[in-house]
C-alpha positions in Angstrom: -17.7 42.9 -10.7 -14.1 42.4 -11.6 -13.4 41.8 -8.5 -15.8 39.3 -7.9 -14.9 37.5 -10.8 -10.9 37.4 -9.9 -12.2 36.2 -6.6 -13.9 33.3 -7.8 -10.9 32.7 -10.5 -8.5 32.9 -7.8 -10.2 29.9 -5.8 -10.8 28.2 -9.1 -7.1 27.9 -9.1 -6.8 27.7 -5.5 -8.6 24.6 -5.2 -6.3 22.7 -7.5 -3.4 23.6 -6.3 -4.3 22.8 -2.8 -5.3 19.3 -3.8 -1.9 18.9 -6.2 0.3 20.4 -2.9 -1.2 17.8 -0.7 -1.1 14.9 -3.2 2.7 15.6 -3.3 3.5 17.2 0.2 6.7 15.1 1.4 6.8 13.9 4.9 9.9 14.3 7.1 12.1 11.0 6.2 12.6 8.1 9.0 16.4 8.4 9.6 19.3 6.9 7.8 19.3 3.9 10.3 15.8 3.3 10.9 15.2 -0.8 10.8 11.6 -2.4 11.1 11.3 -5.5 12.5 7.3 -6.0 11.9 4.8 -4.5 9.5 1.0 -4.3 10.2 -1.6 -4.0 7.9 -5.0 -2.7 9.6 -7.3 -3.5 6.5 -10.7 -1.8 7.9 -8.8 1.6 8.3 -6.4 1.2 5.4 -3.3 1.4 7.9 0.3 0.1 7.0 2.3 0.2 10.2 5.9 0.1 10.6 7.1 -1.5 13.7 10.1 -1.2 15.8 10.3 -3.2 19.2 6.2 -3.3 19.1 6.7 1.0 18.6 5.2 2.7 15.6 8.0 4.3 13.4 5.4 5.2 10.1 1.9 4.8 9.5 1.1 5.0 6.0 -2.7 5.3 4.4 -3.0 2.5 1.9 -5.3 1.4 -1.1 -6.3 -2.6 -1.4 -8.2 -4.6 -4.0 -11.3 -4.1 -4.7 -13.4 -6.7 -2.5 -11.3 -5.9 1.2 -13.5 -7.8 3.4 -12.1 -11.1 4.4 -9.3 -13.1 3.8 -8.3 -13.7 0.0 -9.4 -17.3 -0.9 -8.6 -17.6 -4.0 -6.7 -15.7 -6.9 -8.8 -13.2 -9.1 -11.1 -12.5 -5.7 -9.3 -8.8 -5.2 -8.9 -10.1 -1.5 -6.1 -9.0 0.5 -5.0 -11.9 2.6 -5.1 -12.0 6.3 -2.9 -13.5 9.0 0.9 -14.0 9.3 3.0 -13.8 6.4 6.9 -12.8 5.5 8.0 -9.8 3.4 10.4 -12.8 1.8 11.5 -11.0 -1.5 11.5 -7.7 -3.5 11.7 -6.6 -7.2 12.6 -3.1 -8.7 11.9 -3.7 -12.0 8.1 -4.4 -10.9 5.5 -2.8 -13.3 4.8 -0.8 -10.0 7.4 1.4 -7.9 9.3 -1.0 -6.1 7.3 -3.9 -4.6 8.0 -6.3 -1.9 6.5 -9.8 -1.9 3.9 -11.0 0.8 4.6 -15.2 1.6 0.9 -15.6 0.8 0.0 -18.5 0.1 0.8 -20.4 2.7 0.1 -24.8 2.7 -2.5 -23.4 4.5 -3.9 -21.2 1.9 -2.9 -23.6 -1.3 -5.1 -26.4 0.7 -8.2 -24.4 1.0 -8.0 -23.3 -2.0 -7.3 -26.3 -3.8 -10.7 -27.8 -1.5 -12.3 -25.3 -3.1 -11.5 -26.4 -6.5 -9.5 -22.9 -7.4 -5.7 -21.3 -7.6 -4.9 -19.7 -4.3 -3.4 -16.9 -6.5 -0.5 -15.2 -5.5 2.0 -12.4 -6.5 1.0 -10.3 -3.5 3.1 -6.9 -2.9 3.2 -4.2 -1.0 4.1 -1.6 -3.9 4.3 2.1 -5.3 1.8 3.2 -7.8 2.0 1.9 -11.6 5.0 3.2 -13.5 4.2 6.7 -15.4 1.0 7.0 -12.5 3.6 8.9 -9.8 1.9 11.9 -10.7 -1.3 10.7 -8.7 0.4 10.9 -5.1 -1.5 10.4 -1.5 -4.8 10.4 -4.9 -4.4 7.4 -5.4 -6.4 6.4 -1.8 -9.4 7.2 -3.3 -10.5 3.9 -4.4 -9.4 0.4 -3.4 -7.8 -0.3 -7.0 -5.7 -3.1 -6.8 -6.1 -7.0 -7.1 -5.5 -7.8 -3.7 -1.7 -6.2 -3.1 -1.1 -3.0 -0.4 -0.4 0.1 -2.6 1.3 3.2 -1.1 2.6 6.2 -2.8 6.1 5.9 -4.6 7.9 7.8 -2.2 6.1 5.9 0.6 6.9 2.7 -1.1 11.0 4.0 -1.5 11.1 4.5 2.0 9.6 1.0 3.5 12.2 -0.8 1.1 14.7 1.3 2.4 13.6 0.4 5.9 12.3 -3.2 6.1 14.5 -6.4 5.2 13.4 -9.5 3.7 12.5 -12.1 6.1 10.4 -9.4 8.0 7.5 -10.5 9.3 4.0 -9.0 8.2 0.8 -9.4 10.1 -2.4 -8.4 8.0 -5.7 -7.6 10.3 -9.2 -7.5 8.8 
């Protein structure tokens, strides 16, 4: 019976710690002079790509808002946007870890929306996760829990600022 019952309290803690270990695991780093020249956001398998000369350097499992189907229309629709955009700006004092700025909207965006009688919205990033949440890791994926931005992990996020520029174009796929 004691044995039994280490058993089961020995996978009782097993089970934690496996899911902690591969929240946190680290991946190998891209090297020091790794550049992207193109990102690519495959919504429908919750992909961020990495491009280099059309040849993947990281694929990254992401989270998005909470309505993912279609392209964002207007702001408060949790819509990520789709089509071809810039990464035109960043900002590390964002509320998340590290974001960089998607060019949405476009003229092309402002006008439908303002057709539509509504704000296109704005203020999309690809970021980290929000400050003080780091503890959550690769967790975070288990829901599509932001209002429309790409949200990676805060080391994830680290590295793609470290290896995409502003100005780098970002092409988001349904």
């Amino acid at each position: 019976m004691n044995t039994a019952i280490s058993v089961l309290l020995g996978l009782g803690l097993l089970a934690p710690l496996s899911v902690a270990l591969w929240a946190h695991l680290p991946r190998r780093p891209l090297p020091a002079d790794a550049r992207a020249d193109q990102v690519l956001l495959l919504k429908h398998e919750r992909r961020l790509l990495l491009l280099q000369d059309g040849a993947v350097l990281r694929e990254y499992r992401v989270a998005l808002g909470p309505q993912p189907r279609g392209h964002k229309q207007r702001e408060g629709d949790g819509r990520t946007p789709e089509g071809l955009y810039r990464l035109d700006w960043r900002n590390p004092r964002s509320r998340f870890h590290l974001s960089l700025h998607v060019s949405y909207p476009d003229t092309d965006d402002e006008a439908r929306a303002r057709t539509a009688g509504h704000p296109a919205g704005g203020a999309i990033m690809i970021h980290g996760l929000r400050n003080g949440s780091g503890w959550l890791g690769r967790l975070h994926r288990l829901s599509d829990w932001t209002q429309g931005c790409i949200a990676v992990t805060n080391t994830e996020i680290a590295e793609i600022w470290r290896v995409v520029a502003d100005g780098t174009p970002i092409e988001l796929r349904p």
